[in-house]
N, C-alpha and C positions, 0 to 999 in steps of 0.2 A: 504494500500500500504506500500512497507515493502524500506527499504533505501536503501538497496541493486538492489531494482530493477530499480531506477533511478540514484544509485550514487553519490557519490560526485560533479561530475558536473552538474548533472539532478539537487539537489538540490540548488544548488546556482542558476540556472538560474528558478528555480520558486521563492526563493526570491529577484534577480533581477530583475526580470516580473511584480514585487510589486512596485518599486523603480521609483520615477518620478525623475526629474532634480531638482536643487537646487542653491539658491544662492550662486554665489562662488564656484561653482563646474565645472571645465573644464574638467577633465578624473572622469568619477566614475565606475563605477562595470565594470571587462572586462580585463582592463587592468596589469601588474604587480602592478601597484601603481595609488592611484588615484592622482589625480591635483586640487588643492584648493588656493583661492585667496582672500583672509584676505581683509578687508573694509580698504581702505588705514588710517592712522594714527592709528589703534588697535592695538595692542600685540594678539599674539596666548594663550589662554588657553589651558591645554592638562589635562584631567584626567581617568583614569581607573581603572576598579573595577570587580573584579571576583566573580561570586556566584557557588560555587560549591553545587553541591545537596547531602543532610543530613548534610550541612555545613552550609546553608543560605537557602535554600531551603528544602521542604518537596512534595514532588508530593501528596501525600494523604490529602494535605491541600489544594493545590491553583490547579486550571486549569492551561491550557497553555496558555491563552490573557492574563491575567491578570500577570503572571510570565513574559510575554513580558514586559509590561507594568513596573512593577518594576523593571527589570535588567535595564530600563535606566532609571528611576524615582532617581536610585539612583546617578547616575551619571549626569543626570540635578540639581540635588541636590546642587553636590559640586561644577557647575559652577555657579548657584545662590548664593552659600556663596559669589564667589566670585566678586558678582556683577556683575559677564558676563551675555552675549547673546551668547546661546548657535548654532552652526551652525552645524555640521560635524560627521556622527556616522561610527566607527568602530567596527563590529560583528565579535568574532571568535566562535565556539562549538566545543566541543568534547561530541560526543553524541554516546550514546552506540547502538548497532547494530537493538537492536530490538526496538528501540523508532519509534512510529509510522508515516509516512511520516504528514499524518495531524494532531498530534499535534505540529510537527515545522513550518506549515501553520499556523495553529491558535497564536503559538506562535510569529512570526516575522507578525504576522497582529496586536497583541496586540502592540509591540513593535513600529511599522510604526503609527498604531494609536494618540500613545505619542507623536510620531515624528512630527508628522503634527500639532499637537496643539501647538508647539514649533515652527515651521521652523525647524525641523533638516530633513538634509538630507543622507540617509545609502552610501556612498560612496567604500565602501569595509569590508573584515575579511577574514578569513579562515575559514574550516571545518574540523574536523580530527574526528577519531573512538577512541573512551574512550571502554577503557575495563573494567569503572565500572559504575556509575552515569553518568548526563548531568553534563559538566562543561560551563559556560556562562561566557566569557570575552570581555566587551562593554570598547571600549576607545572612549571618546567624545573630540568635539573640541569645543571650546567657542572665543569669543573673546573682550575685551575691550578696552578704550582710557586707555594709563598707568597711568595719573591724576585719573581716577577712579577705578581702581582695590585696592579690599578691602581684607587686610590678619588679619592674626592674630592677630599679634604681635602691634598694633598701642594701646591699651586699656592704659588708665592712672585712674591713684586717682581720684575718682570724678564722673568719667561715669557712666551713668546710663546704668545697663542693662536689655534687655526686649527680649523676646521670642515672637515668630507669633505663633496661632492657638494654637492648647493646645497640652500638653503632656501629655505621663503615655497610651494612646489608644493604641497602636501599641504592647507593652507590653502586655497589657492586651487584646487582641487581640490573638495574640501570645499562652500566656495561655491558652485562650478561645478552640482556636482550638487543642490542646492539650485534653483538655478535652471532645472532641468529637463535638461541634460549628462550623458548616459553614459557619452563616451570620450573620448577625449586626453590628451595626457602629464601634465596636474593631477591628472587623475581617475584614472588611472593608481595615479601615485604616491599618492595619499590611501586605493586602495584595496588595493594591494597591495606595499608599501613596502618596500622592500630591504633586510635585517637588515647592519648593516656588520661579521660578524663574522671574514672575512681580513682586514680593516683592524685592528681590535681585536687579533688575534692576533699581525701583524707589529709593528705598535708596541710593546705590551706585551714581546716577545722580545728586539725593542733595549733594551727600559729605556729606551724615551722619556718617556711622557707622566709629566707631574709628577701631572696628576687629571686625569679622563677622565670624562663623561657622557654618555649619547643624547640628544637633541634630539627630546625627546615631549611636552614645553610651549611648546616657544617657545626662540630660542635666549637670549632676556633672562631667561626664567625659569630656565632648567638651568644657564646660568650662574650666576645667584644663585645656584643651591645651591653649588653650586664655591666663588664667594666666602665664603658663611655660613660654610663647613665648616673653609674654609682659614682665615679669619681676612683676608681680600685687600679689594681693593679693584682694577676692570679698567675700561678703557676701549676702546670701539669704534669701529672706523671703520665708520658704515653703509655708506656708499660703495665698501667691499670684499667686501660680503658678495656671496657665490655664488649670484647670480639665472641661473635657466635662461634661455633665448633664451625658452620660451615663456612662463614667468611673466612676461618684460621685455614681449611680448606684449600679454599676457591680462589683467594685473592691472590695471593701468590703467583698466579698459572697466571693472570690477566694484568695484574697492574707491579709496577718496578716496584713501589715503597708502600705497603698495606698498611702502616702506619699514619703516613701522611692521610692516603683515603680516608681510613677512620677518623680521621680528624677534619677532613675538610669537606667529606661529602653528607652531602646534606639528602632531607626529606626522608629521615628515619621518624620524624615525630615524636621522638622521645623526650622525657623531661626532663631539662639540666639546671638546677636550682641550688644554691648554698643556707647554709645552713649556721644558727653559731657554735663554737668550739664547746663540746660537751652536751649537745642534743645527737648527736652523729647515730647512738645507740636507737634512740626515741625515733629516729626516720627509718632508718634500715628498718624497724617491729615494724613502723606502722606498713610499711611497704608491702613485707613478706607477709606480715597477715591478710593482704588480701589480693597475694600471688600474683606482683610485681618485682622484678627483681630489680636490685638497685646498687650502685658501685658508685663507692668514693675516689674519684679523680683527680684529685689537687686541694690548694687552698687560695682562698681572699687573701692580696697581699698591699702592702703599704699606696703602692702606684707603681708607675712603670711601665713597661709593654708586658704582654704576655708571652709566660715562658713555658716554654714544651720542655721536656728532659724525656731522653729513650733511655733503655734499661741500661744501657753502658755507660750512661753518663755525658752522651754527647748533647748539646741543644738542635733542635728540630725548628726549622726554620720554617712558619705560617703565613699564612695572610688571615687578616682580623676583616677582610672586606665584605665577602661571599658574592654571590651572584648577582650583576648589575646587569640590569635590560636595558640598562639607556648606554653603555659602554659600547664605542665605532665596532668591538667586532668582540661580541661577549663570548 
């Protein structure tokens, strides 16, 4: 079935056909705006993220559920840095004329899938005709008590910092598929990456993390931002960073320095948050108790640049940048 022959309105009312009711949702699909009603004492979160195709996406690598599934994966992502509970989804597309009506079926089932393991509910977007690639743009709503909303910018001397789940997959993933790789735990993770937003939530609730980010550049660049914000200065043991058995594998055969990847490739989604000196015990429990695993990688330090050290004692030379779209040739 081709888009043209149900239209723009034929297509929104088959993915509002998908669409159940939702907490905190008084108007949704239908309407000019929808109507949404925050848990008294929270703040609203608000975040959005565009994935343009041959930008962030590749059709010849992922299906369409699974590409649902990631365009909010990544935006659960950044309401979990922020120690929110994610609530409220907004879908827009511009989708080029001949995209087939059932992979936008499969794709907003991928997508509602996520949602539901969340409680999020699709309350509206738009649809518009792109005259080149699918463009996907998801704005999410979140929300928390303002005592526990977790930023950046809190990180001091001393904090311990530690990563959830491991890095370097996603990248090497990435690769993977590149070089002709469908499936395995790289390709996996690159393609349908795990939003850490019960992690997020337990944290945030103790009042642990001093600043909290996702790990969507790289873990040397999210960290910069952390530094920037706080005013710090941190160093790293490469040596402790949380490599999967099969990146310990894989990466080797594909990339020179597995090290460096792990550190600089991005879109593992994982949480990289500091902590202060003597709670270190108190994050690891609350982690493990609800089967997150979690590794301490460094600390908060006076100022300065950040410093990598690999197991021999040599310094590992970074970029704090990560990926720029507006760079003459990224």
């Amino acid at each position: 079935m081709k888009l043209g022959d149900i239209g723009e309105f034929g297509l929104i009312g088959r993915i509002a056909g998908k669409v159940a009711g939702g907490n905190g949702v008084l108007i949704g699909i239908g309407d000019d705006a929808a109507a949404t009603e925050p848990t008294p004492g929270t703040v609203l979160l608000a975040t959005s993220d565009m994935l343009v195709e041959g930008v962030h996406f590749d059709l010849s690598f992922t299906d369409p559920f699974r590409l649902g599934r990631k365009s909010l994966a990544v935006n659960l992502s950044d309401i979990a840095a922020m120690g929110g509970m994610p609530r409220h989804l907004l879908l827009s597309l511009a989708i080029p004329p001949g995209l087939p009506v059932e992979f936008l079926d499969r794709f907003t089932e991928g997508m509602l899938a996520l949602a539901d393991e969340f409680g999020v509910t699709l309350v509206g977007g738009d649809t518009c005709r792109s005259p080149a690639g699918l463009v996907i743009s998801v704005t999410l709503h979140g929300e928390q008590t303002p005592d526990l909303v977790v930023r950046r910018n809190g990180a001091r001397p001393g904090d311990q910092i530690f990563v959830t789940g491991t890095v370097g997959d996603a990248a090497l993933g990435l690769e993977l598929l590149r070089q002709g790789r469908r499936d395995g735990w790289a390709v996996e993770r690159h393609l349908d990456p795990p939003p850490r937003v019960r992690a997020g939530l337990a944290l945030a609730g103790a009042g642990l993390p001093t600043a909290m980010i996702d790990v969507s550049d790289g873990v040397a660049a999210d960290l910069g931002h952390i530094l920037e914000l706080s005013g710090v200065g941190a160093r790293i043991d490469a040596g402790s960073l949380p490599l999967s058995p099969y990146f310990r594998e894989h990466a080797p055969r594909v990339c020179a320095d597995p090290a460096l990847l792990a550190l600089t490739g991005g879109e593992d989604y994982e949480l990289l948050f500091s902590v202060p000196a003597g709670r270190e015990a108190e994050a690891a429990s609350i982690l493990t108790g609800i089967g997150v695993p979690v590794t301490s990688i460094g600390a908060i330090t006076t100022g300065g640049p950040l410093t990598v050290t690999a197991a021999d004692g040599r310094e590992i030379a970074v970029s704090r940048g990560g990926f720029n779209h507006f760079a003459s040739d990224p």
